[in-house]
C-alpha positions in Angstrom: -27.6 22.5 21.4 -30.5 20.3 21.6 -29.9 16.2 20.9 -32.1 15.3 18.0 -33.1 12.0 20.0 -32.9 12.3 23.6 -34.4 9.4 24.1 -32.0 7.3 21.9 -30.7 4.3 23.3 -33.3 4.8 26.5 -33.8 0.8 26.0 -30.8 -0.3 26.8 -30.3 2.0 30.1 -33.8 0.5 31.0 -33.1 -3.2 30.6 -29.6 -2.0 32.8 -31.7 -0.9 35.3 -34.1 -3.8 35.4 -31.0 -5.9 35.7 -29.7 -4.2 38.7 -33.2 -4.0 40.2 -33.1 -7.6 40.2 -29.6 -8.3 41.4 -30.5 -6.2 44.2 -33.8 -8.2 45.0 -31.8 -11.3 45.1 -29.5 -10.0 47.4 -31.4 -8.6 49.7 -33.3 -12.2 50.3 -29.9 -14.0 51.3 -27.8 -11.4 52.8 -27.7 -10.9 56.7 -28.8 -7.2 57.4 -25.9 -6.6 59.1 -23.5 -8.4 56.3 -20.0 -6.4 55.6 -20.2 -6.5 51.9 -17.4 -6.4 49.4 -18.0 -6.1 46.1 -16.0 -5.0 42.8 -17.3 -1.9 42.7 -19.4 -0.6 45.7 -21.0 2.6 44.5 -24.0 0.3 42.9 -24.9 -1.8 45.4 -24.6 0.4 48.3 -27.3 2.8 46.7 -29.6 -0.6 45.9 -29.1 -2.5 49.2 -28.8 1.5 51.4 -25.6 -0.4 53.0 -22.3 0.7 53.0 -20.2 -1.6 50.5 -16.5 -1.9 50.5 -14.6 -1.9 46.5 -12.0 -4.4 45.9 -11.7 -3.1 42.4 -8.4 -0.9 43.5 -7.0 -3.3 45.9 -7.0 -6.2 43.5 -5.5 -3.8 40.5 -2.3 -3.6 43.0 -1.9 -6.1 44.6 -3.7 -8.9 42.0 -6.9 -10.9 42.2 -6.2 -13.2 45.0 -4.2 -10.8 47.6 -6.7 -7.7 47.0 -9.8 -9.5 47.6 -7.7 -11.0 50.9 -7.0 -7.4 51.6 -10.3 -5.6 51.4 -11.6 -8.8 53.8 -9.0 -8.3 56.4 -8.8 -4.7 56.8 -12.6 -4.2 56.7 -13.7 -7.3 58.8 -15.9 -8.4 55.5 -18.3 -11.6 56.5 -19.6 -11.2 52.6 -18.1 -10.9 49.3 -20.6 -10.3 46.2 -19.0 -10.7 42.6 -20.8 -10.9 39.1 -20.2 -15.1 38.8 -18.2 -14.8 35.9 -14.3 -13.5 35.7 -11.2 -13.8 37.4 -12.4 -12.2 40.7 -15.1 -14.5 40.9 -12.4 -16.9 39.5 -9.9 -15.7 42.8 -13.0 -15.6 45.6 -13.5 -19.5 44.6 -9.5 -19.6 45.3 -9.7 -18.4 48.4 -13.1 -19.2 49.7 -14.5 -22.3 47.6 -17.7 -22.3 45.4 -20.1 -19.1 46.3 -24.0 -18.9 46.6 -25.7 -17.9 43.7 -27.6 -15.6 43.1 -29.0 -14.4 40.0 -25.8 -12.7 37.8 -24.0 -12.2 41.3 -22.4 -15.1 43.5 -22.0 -14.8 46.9 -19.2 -15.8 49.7 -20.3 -16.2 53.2 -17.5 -15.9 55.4 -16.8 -17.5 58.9 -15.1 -14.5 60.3 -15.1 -16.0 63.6 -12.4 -18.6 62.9 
């Protein structure tokens, strides 16, 4: 069966898109080419920034905020962490790391992995 509208609500996917497109942009300007990224969810940045992208999203349902974000960093030899600036990750990468970068919706945590 045919939708009446296909096309409904094709405004709101584009204004998503934009937004991503952007996020993506700002990214790309501060992050090292050969950053190890974790983010929330990976699958949308690692299509934008053609990078692989490790998820917390799992680690941190488990184990909490503060220990899954420590978790995903440790195993995976992260150097970056990218979260949307507002919410309790964000809220446990400060925690851990101190204030991030920002940059547009996203923040970002440079890591000293060398320590």
């Amino acid at each position: 069966r045919l939708l009446p509208n296909p096309r409904a609500g094709w405004g709101a996917i584009e204004q998503a898109h934009t937004k991503w497109a952007q996020s993506c942009s700002a990214l790309e300007s501060v992050l090292e080419p050969d950053a190890r990224v974790a983010t929330r969810l990976g699958t949308h940045l690692a299509v934008c920034l053609k990078q692989p992208i490790y998820s917390v999203e799992f680690a941190t349902r488990r184990n909490g905020a503060v220990q899954g974000i420590e978790q995903i960093v440790q195993t995976y030899d992260i150097d970056t962490v990218v979260l949307e600036t507002r919410g309790p990750l964000a809220e446990a990468a400060t925690t851990l790391y101190g204030p991030g970068q920002s940059a547009g919706p996203m923040s970002i945590w440079h890591l000293d992995r060398g320590a």
